[in-house]
TORPA-4810 file (N, C-alpha, C, O; in nm, 3 decimals):
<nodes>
NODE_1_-14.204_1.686_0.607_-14.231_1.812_0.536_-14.382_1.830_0.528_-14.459_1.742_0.490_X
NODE_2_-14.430_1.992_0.580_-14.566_1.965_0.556_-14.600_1.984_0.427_-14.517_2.018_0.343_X
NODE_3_-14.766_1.956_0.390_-14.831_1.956_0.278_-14.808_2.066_0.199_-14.805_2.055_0.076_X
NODE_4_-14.790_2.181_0.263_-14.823_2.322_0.185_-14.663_2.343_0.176_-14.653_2.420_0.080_X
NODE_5_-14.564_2.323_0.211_-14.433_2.342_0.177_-14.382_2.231_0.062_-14.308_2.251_-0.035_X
NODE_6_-14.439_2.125_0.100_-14.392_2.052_-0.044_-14.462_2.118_-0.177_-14.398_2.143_-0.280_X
NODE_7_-14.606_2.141_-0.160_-14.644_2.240_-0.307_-14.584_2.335_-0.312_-14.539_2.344_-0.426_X
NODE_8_-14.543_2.449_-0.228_-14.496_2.537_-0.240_-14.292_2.556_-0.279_-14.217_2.653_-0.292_X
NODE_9_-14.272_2.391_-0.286_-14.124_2.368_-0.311_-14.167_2.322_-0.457_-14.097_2.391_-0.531_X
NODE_10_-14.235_2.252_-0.522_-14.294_2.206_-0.634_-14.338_2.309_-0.730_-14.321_2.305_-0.852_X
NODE_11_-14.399_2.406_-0.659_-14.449_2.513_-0.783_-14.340_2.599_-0.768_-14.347_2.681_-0.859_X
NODE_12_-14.235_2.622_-0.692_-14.153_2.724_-0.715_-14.012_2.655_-0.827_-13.949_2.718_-0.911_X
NODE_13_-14.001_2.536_-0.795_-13.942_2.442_-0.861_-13.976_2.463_-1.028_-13.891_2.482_-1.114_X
NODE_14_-14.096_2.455_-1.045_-14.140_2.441_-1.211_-14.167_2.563_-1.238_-14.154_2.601_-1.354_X
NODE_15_-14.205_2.638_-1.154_-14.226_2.824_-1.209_-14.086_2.902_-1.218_-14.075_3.022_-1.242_X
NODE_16_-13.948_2.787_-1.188_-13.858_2.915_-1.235_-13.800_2.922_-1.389_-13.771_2.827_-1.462_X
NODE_17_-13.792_3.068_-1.419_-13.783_3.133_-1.519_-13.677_3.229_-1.489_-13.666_3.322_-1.409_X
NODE_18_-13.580_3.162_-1.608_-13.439_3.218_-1.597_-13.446_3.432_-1.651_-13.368_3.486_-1.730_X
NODE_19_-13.512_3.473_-1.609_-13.543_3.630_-1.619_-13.425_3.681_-1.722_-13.457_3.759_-1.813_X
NODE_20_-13.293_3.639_-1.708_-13.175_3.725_-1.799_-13.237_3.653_-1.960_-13.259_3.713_-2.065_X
NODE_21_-13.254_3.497_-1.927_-13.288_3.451_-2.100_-13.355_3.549_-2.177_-13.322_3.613_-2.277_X
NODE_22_-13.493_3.544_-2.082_-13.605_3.592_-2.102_-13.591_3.724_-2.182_-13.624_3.739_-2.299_X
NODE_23_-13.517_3.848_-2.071_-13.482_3.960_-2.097_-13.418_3.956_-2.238_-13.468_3.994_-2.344_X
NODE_24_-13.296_3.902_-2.215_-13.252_3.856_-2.358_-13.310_3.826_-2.513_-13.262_3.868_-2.619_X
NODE_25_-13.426_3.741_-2.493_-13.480_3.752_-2.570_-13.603_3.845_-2.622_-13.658_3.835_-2.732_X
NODE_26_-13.635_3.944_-2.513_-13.737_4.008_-2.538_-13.640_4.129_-2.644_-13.691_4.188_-2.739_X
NODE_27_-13.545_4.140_-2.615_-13.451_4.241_-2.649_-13.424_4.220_-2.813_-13.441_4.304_-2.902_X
NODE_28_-13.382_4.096_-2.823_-13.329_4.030_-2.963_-13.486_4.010_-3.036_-13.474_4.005_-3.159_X
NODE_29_-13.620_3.999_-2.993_-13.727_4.003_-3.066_-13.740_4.146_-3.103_-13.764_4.170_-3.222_X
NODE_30_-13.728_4.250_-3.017_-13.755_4.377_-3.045_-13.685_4.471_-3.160_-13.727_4.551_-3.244_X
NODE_31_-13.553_4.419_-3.119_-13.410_4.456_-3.195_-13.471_4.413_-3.385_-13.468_4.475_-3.491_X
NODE_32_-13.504_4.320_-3.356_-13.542_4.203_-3.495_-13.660_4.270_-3.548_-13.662_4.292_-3.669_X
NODE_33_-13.742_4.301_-3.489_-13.867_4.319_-3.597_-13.820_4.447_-3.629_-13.877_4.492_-3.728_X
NODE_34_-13.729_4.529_-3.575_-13.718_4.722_-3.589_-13.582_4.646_-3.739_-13.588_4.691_-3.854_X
NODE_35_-13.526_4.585_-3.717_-13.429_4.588_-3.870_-13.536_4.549_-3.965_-13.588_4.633_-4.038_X
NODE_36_-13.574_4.411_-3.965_-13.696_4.370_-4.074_-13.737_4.480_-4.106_-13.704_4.513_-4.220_X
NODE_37_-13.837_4.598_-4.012_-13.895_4.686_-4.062_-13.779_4.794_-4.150_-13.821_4.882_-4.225_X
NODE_38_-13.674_4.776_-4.134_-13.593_4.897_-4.193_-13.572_4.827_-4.315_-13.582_4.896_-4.417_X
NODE_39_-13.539_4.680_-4.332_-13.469_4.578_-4.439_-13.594_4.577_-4.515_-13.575_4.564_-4.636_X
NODE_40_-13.733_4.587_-4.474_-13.822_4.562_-4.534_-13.886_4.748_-4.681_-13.920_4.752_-4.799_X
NODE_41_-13.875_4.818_-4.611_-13.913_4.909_-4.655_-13.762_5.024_-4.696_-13.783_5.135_-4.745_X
NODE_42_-13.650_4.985_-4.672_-13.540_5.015_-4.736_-13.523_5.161_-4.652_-13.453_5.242_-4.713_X
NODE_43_-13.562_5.197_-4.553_-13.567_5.310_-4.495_-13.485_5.268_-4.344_-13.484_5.155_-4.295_X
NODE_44_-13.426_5.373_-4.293_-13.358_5.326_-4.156_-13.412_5.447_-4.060_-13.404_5.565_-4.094_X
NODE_45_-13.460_5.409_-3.953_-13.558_5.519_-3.831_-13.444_5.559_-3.827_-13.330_5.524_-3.856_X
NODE_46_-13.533_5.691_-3.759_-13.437_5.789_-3.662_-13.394_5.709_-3.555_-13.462_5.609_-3.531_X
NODE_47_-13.263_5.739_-3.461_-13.286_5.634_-3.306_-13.400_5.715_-3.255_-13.481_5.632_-3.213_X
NODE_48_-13.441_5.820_-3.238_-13.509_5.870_-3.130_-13.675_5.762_-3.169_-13.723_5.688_-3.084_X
NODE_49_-13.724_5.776_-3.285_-13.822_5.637_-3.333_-13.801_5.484_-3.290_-13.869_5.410_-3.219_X
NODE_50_-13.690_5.465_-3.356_-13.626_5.328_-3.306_-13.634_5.269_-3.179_-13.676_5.157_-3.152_X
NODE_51_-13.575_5.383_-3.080_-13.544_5.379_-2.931_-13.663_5.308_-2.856_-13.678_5.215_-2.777_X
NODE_52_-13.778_5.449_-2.954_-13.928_5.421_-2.858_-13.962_5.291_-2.915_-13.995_5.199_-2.841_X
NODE_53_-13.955_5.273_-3.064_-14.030_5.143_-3.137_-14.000_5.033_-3.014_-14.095_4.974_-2.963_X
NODE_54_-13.860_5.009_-2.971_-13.816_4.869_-2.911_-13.814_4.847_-2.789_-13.783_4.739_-2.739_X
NODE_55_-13.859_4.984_-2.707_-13.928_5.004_-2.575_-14.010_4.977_-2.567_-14.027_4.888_-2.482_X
NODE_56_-14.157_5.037_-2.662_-14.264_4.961_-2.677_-14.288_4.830_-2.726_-14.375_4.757_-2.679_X
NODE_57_-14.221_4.802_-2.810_-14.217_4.641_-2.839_-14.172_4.549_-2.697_-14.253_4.474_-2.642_X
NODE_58_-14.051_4.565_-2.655_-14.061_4.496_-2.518_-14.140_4.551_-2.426_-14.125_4.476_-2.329_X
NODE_59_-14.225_4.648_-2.393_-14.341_4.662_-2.284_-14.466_4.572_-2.292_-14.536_4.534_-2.198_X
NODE_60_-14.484_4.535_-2.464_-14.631_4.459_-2.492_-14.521_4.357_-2.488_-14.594_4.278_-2.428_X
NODE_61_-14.405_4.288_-2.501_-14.385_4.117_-2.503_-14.362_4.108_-2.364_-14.406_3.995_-2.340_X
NODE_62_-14.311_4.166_-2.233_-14.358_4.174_-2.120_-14.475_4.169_-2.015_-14.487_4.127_-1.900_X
NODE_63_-14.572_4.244_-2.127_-14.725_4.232_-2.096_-14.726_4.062_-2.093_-14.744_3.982_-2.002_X
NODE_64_-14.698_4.048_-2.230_-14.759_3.855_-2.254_-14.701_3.770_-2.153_-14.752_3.702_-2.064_X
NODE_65_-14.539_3.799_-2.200_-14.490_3.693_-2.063_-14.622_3.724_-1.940_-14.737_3.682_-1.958_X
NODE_66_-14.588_3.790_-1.838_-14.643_3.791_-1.715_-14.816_3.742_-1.801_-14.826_3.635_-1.742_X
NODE_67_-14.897_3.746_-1.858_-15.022_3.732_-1.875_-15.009_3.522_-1.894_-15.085_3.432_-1.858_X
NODE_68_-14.875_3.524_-1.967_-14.827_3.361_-1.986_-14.814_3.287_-1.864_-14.874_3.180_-1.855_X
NODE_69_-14.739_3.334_-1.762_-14.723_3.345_-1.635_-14.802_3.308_-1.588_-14.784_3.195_-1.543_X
NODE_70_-14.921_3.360_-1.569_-15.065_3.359_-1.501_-15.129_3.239_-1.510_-15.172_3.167_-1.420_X
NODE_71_-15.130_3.219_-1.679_-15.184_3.111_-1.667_-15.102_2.966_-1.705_-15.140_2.861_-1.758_X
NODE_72_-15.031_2.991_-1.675_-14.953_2.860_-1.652_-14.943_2.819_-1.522_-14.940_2.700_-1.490_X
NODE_73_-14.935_2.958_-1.404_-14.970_2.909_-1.245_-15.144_2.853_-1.218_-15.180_2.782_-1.125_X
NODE_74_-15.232_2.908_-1.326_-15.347_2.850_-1.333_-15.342_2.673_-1.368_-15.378_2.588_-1.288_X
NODE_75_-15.305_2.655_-1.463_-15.295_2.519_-1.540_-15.164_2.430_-1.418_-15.146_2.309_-1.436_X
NODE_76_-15.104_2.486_-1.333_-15.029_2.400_-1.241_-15.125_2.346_-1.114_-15.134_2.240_-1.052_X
NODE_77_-15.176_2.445_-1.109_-15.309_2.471_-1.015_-15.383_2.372_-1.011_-15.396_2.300_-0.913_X
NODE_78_-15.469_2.352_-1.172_-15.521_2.261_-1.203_-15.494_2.112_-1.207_-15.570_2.016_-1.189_X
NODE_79_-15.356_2.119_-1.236_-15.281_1.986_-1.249_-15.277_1.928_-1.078_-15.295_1.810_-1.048_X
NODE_80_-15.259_1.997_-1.017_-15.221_1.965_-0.887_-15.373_1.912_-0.868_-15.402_1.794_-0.892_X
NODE_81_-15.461_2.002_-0.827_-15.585_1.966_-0.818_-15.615_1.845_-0.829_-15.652_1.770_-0.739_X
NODE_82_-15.593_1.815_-0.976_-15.681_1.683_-1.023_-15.574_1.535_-0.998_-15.616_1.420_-0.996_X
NODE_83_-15.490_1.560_-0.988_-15.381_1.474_-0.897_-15.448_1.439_-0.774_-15.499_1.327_-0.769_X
NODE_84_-15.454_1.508_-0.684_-15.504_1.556_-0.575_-15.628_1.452_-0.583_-15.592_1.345_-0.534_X
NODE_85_-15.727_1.448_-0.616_-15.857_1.400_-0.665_-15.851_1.303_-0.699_-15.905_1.218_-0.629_X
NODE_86_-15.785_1.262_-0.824_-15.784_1.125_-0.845_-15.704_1.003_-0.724_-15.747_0.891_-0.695_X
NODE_87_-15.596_1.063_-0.679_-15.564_1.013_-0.588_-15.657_0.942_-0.433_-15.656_0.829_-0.385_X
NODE_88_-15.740_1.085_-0.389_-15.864_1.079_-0.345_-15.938_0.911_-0.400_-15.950_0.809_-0.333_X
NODE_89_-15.971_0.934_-0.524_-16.058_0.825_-0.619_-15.995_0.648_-0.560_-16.041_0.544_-0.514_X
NODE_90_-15.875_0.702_-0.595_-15.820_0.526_-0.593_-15.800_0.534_-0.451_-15.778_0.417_-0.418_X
NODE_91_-15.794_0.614_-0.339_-15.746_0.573_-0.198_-15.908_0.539_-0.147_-15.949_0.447_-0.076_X
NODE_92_-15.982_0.652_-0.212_-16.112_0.574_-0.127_-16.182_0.432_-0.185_-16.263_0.364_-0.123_X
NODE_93_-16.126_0.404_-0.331_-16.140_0.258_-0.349_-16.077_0.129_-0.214_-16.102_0.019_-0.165_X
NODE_94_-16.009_0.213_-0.211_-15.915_0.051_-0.174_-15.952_0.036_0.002_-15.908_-0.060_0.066_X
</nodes>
């Protein structure tokens, strides 16, 4: 197996992300803070408020995921790297 297919079997390996969880939970966070806000202030939105509130709430927890995303392929990046390097270290010892 070459070099760049085993990383590329390795980072696809640890970068998967079950998308339905995910979805799932972006849904049940959104759903959640729009009751709190109704349970909290004793008032219940319109849906047409509601609708948008939990659209926009999952567009910004979407934003994060993918921004989370990023840098977690950064920090694999890194990890690999310095693997990479140290390995380097002890092979050119010996």
């Amino acid at each position: 197996m070459s070099e760049v297919s085993k990383e590329e079997r390795l980072l696809t390996i640890r970068n998967s992300i079950d998308s339905s969880i995910v979805a799932d939970n972006v849904l049940e966070i959104a759903e959640f803070t729009v009751e709190k806000h109704e349970f909290r202030t004793g008032n219940t939105l319109p849906s047409d408020v509601r609708d948008e509130a939990i659209a926009r709430i999952k567009d910004e927890l979407w934003q994060r995921i993918e921004a989370l995303k990023l840098r977690r392929q950064k920090l694999l990046e890194g990890m690999f790297r310095a693997a990479q390097e140290t390995l380097d270290e002890v092979v050119g010892k010996a």
